[in-house]
N, CA, C and O of each residue as an XYZ file, in Angstrom:
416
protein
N       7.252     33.664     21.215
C       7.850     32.359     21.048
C       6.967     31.533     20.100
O       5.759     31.715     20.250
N       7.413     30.489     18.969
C       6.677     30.049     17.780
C       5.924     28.488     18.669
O       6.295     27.840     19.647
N       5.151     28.413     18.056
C       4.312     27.350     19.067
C       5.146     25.867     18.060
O       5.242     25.656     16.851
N       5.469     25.339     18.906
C       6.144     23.561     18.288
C       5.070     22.935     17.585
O       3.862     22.955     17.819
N       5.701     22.395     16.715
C       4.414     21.870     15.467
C       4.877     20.408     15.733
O       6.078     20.173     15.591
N       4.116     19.494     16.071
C       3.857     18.197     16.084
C       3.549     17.520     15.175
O       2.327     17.373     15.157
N       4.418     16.642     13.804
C       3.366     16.312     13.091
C       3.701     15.073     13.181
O       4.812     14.718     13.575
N       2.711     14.222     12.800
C       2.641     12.887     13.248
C       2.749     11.861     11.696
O       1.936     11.969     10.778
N       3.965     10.867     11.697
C       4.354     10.153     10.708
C       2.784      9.397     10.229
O       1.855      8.973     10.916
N       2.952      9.450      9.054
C       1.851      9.150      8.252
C       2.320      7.260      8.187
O       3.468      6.817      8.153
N       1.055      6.477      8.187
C       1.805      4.699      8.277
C       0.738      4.418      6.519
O      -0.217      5.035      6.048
N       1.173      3.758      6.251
C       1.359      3.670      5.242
C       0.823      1.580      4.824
O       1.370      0.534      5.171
N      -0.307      1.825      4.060
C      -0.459      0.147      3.998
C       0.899     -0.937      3.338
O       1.030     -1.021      2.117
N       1.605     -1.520      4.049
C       2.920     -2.604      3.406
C       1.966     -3.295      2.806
O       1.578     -4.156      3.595
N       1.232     -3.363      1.514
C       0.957     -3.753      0.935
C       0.321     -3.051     -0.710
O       0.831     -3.257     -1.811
N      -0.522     -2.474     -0.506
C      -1.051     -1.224     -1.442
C      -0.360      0.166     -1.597
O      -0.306      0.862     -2.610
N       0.352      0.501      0.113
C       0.782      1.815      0.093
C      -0.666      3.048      0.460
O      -0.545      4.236      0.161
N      -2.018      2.463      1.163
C      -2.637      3.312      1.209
C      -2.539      3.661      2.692
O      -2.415      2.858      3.617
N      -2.622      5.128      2.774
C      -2.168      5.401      4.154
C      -3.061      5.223      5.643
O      -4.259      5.466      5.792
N      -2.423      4.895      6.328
C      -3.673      4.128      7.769
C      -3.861      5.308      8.299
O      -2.978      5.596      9.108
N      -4.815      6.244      8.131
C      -5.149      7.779      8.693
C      -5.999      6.647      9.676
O      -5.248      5.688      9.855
N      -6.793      6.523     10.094
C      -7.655      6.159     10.591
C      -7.769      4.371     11.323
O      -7.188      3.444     10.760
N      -8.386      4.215     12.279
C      -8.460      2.922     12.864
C      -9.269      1.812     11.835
O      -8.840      0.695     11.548
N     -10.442      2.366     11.399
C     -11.164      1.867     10.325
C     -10.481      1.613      8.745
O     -10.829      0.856      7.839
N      -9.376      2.580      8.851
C      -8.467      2.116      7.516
C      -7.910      0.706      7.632
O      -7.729      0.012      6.632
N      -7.558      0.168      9.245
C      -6.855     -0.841      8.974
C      -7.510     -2.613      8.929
O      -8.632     -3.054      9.177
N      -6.571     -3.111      8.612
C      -7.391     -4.649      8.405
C      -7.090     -5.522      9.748
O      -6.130     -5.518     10.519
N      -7.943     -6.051      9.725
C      -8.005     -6.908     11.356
C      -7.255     -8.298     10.885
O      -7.108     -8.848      9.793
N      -6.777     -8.656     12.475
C      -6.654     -9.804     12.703
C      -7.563    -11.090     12.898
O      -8.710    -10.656     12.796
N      -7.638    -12.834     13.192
C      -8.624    -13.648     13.443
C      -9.137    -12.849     14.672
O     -10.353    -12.924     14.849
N      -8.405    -12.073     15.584
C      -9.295    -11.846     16.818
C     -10.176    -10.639     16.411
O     -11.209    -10.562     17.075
N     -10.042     -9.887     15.675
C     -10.686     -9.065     15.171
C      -9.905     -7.841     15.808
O     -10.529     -6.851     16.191
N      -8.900     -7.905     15.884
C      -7.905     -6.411     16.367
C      -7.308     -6.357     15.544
O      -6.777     -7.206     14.828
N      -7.343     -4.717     15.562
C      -7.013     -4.059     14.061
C      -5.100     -4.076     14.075
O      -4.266     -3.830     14.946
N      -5.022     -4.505     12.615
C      -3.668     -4.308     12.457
C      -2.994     -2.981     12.146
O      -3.648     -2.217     11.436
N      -1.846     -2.595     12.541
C      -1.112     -1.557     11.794
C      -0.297     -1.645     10.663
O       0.210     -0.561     10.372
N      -0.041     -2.455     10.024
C       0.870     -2.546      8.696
C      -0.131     -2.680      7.543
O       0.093     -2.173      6.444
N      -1.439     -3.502      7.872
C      -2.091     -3.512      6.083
C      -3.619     -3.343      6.167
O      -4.403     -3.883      6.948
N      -3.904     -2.285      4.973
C      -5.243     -1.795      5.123
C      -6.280     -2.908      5.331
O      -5.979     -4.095      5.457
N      -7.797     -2.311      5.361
C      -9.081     -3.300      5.426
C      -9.175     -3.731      4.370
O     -10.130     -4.507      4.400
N      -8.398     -3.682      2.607
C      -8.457     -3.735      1.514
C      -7.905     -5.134      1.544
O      -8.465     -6.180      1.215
N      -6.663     -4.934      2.016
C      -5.915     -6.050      1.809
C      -5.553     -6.961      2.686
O      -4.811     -7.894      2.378
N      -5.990     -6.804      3.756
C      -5.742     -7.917      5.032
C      -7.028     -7.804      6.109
O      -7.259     -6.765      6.728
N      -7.713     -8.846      6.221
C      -9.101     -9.198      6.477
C      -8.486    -10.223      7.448
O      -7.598    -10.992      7.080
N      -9.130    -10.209      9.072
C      -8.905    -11.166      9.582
C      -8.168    -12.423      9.410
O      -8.438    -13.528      8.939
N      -7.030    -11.812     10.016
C      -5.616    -12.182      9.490
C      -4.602    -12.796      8.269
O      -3.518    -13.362      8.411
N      -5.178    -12.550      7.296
C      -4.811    -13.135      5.780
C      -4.963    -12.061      4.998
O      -5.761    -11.150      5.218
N      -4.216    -12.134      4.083
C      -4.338    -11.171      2.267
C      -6.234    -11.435      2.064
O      -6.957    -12.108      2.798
N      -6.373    -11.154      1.623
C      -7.809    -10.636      0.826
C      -7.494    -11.484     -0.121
O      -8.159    -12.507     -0.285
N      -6.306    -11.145     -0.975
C      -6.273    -12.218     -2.196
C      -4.314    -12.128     -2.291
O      -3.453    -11.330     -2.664
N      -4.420    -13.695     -1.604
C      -3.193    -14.127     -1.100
C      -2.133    -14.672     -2.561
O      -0.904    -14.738     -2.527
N      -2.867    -14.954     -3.564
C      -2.126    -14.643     -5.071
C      -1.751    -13.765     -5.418
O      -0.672    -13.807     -6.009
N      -2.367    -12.617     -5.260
C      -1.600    -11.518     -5.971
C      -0.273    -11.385     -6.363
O       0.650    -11.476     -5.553
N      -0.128    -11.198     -7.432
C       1.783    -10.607     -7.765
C       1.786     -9.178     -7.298
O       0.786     -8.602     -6.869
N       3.078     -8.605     -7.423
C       3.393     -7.038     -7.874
C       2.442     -6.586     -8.733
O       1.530     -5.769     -8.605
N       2.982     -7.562    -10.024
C       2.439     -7.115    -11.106
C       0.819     -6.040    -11.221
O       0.480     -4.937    -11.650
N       0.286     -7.089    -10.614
C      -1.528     -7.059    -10.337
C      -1.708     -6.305     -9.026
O      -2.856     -6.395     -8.590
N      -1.017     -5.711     -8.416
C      -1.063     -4.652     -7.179
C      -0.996     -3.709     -7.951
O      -1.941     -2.922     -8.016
N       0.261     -3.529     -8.819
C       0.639     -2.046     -9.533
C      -1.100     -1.955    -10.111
O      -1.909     -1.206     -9.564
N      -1.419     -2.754    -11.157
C      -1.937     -2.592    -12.077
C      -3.335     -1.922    -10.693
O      -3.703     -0.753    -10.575
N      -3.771     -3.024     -9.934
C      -4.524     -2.495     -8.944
C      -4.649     -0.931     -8.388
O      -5.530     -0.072     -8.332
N      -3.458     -1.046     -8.065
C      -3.601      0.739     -7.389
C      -3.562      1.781     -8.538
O      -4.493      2.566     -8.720
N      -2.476      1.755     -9.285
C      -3.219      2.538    -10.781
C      -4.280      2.861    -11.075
O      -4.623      4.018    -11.319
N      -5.054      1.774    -11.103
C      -6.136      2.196    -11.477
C      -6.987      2.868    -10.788
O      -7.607      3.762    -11.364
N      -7.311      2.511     -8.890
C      -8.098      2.615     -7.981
C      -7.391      4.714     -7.709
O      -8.035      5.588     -7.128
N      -6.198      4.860     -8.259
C      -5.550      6.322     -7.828
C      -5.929      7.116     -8.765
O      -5.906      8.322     -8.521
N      -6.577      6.439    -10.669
C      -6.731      7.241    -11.191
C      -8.395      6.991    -11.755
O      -8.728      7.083    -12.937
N      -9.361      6.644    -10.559
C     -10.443      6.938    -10.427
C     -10.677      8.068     -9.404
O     -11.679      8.778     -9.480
N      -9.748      8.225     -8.454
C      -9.822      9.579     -7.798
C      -8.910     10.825     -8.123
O      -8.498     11.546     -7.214
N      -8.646     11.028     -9.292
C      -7.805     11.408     -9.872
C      -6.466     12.400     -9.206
O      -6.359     13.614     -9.032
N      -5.648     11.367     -8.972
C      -4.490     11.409     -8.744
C      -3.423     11.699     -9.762
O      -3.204     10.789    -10.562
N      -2.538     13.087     -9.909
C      -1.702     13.070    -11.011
C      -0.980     12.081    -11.100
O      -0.484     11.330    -10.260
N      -0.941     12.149    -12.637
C       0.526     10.848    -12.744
C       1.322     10.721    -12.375
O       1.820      9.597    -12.311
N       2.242     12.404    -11.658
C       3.345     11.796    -10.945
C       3.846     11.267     -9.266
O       4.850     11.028     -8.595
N       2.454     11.293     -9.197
C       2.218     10.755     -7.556
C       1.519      9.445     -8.084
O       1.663      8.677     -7.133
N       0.916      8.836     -8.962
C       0.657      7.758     -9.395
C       2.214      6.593     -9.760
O       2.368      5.428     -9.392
N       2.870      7.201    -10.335
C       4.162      6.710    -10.851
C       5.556      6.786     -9.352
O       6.581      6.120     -9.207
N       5.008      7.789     -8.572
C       6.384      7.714     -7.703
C       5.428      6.529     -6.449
O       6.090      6.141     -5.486
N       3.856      6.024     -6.569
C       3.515      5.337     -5.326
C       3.858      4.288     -6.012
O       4.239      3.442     -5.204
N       3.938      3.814     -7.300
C       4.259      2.420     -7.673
C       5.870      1.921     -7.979
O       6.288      0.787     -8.212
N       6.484      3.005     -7.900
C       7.771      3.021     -7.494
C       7.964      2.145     -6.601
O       8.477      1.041     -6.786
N       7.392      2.775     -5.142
C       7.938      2.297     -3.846
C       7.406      0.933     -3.270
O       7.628      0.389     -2.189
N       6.450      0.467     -4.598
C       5.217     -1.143     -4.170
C       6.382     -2.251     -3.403
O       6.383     -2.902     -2.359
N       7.440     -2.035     -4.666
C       8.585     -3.371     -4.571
C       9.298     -2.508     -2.549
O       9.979     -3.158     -1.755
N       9.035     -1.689     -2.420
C       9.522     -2.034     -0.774
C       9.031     -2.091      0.237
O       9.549     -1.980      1.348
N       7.656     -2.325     -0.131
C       6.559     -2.762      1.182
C       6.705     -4.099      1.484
O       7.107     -5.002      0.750
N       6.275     -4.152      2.837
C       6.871     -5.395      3.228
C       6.829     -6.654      2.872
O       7.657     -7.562      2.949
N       4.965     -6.548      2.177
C       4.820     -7.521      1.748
C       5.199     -8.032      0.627
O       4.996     -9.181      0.233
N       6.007     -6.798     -0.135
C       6.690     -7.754     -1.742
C       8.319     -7.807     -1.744
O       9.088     -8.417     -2.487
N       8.580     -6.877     -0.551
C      10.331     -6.519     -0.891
C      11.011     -7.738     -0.335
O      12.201     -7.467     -0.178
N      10.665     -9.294      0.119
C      11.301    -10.378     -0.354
C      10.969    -11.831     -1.352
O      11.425    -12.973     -1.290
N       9.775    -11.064     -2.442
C       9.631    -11.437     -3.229
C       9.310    -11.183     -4.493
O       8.586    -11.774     -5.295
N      10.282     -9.727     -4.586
C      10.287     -9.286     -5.801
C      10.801    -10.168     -6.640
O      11.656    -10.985     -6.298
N      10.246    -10.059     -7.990
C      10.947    -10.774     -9.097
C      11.563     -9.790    -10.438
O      10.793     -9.010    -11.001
N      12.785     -9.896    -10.805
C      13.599     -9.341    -11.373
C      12.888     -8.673    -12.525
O      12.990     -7.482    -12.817
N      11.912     -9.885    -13.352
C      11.241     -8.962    -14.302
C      10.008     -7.963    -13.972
O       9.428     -7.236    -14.779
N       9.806     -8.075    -12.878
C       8.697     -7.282    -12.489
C       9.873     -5.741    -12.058
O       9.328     -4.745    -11.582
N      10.514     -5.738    -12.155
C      10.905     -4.273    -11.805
C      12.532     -3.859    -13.237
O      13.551     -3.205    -13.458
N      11.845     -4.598    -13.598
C      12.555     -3.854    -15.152
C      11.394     -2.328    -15.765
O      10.187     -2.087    -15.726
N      12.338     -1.793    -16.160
C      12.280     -0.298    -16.732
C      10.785     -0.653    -17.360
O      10.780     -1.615    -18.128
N       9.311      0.116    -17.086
C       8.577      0.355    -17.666
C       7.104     -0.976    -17.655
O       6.229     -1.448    -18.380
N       7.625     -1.053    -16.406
C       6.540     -2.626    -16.094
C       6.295     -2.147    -14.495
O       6.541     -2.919    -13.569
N       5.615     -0.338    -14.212
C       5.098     -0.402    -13.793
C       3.655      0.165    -13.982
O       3.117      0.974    -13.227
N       3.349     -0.146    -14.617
C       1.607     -0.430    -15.255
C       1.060      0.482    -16.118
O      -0.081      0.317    -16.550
């Protein structure tokens, strides 16, 4: 009989898209309990890290940070795809930010 394979959904930062493997991946709240939706990168006791950010400057952000660990381009290009539906931008996308070729 084949032994049942368990695999466990990967969570994913709504913000960067970097994945929460770990308790230490994630960013805390004011009480200092760790959140599940956005990494230690981007959400620091309970706020954005840097609460300006556009799309724009996320794409350009993770681009770059994916192709210092060199990440092919087409896992570079399909994670900035999906930026505009994390939670934190998919109700404030802006129209020109997701025109053909403005992602970084």
């Amino acid at each position: 009989m084949p032994k049942s394979i368990i695999m466990k959904a990967t969570i994913y930062c709504q913000s960067c898209s970097m994945p929460l493997h770990n308790e230490e991946s994630k960013g805390t709240e004011k009480d200092f309990s760790k959140n599940d939706e956005y990494c230690r990168f981007c959400y620091k006791e309970g706020a954005f890290t840097n609460p300006e950010m556009t799309l724009k400057e996320m794409k350009i952000h993770v681009k770059t940070q994916m192709l210092k660990m060199n990440f092919p381009e087409s896992a570079i290009q399909n994670t900035l795809k999906k930026l505009p539906e994390l939670k934190r931008w998919k109700n404030k996308v802006r129209k020109y930010e997701l025109e053909e070729g403005d992602f970084a």
